[in-house]
Each structure stands twice: as structure tokens, then as C-alpha cells.
C-alpha positions as a Markdown table, in Angstrom:
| # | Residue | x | y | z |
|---|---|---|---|---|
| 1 | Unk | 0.0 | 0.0 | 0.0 |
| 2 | Unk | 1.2 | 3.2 | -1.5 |
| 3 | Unk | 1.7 | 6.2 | 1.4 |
| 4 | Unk | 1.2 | 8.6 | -1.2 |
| 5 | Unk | -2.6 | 9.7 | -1.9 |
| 6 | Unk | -3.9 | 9.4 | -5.7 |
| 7 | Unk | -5.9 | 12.4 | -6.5 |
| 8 | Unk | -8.9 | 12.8 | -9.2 |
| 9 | Unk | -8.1 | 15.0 | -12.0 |
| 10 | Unk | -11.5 | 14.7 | -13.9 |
| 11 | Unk | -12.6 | 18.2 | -12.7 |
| 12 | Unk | -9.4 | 19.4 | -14.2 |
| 13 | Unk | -9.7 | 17.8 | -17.3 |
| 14 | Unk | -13.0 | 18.7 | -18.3 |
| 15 | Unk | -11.9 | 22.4 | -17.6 |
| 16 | Unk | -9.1 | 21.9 | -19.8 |
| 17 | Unk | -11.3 | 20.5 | -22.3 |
| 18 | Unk | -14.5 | 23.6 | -22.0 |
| 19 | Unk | -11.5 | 26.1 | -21.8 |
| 20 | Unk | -9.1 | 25.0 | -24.3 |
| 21 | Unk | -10.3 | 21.5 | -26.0 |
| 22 | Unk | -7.0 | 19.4 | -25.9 |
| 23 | Unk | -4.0 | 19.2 | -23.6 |
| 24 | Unk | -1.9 | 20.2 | -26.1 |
| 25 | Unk | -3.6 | 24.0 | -26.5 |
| 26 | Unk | -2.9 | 24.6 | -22.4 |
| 27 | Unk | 0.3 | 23.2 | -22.8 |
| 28 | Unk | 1.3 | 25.5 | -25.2 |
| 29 | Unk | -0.2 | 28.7 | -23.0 |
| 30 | Unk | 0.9 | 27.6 | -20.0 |
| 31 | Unk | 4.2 | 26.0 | -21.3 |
| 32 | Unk | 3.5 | 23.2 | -19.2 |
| 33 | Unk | 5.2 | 20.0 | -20.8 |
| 34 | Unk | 1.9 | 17.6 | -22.2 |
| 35 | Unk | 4.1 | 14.6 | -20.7 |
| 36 | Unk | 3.2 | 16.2 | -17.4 |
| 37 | Unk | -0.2 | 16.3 | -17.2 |
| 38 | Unk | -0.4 | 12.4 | -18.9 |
| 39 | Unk | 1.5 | 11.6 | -15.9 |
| 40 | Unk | -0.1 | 13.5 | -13.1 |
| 41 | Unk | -3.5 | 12.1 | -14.8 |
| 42 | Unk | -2.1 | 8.3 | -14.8 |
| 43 | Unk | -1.2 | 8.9 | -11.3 |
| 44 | Unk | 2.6 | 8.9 | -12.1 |
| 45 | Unk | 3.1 | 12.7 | -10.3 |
| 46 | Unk | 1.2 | 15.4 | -8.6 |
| 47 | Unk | 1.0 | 18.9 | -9.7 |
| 48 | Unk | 3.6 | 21.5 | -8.1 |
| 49 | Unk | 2.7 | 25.0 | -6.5 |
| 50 | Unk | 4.2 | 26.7 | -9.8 |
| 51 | Unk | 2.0 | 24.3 | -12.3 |
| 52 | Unk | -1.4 | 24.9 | -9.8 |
| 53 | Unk | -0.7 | 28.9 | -10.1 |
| 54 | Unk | -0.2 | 29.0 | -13.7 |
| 55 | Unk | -3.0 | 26.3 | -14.5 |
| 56 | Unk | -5.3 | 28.2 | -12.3 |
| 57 | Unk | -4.6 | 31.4 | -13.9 |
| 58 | Unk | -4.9 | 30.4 | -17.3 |
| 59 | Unk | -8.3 | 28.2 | -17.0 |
| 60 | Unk | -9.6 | 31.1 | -14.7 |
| 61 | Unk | -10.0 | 28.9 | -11.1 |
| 62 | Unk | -10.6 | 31.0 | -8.3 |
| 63 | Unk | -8.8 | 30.4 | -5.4 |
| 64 | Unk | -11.2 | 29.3 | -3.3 |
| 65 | Unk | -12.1 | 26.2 | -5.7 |
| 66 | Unk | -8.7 | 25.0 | -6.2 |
| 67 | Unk | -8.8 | 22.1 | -3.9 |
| 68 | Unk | -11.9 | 20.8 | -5.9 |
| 69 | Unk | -9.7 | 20.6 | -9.0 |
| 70 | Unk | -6.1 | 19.7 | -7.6 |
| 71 | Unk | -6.4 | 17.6 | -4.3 |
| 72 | Unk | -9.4 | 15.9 | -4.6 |
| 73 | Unk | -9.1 | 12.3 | -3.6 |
């Protein structure tokens, strides 16, 4: 059993989809390597601090919803 928690990304993804349609199109306005988000969708990583800011930012996330896109569980 894995210490580390697995978060849901599906809030996030269908915000990057209504926002910008494909991966590909936030990756290239955030600058935010595709490979990243693959990963952190698979499980593989976790967003950091930098990536949350700039993703929030760009797909227009206020503050106060972040953890419903990034930590849920």
C-alpha cells in the first residue's frame, strides 16, 4: 500500500477541455510539458505550486475552488 494519496483529476480535465479542448492547447499557453499532465492524470506525479498557479490562472480557477480541481481524492 502506497503512502502517497492518488488524487482525481476529472474536474481538471473537463476544464481543460470547455476552456481550451485538448492538452496540447494549455500546454502550449501555460508552457507546461503535455508529458506532465499524462502523468499527473495516470497517477505517475502530482502537480507542483508553480503548475497549480499558472493552470489556475490560465483556465480562470478562483482560489477558493482550487482544492476541488487539484487535491481531490
Amino acid at each position: 500500500m502506497s503512502d502517497k494519496p492518488e488524487f482525481n483529476y476529472s474536474k481538471l480535465r473537463g476544464k481543460i477541455v470547455e476552456k481550451y479542448g485538448t492538452i496540447k492547447a494549455v500546454s502550449e499557453k501555460t508552457g507546461i510539458r503535455g508529458e506532465l499532465f499524462t502523468d499527473a492524470f495516470k497517477g505517475r506525479r502530482t502537480f507542483t505550486q508553480a503548475e497549480i498557479y499558472v493552470l489556475s490562472e490560465a483556465l480562470e480557477i478562483p482560489k477558493e475552488d482550487l482544492a476541488s480541481y487539484f487535491f481531490e481524492t
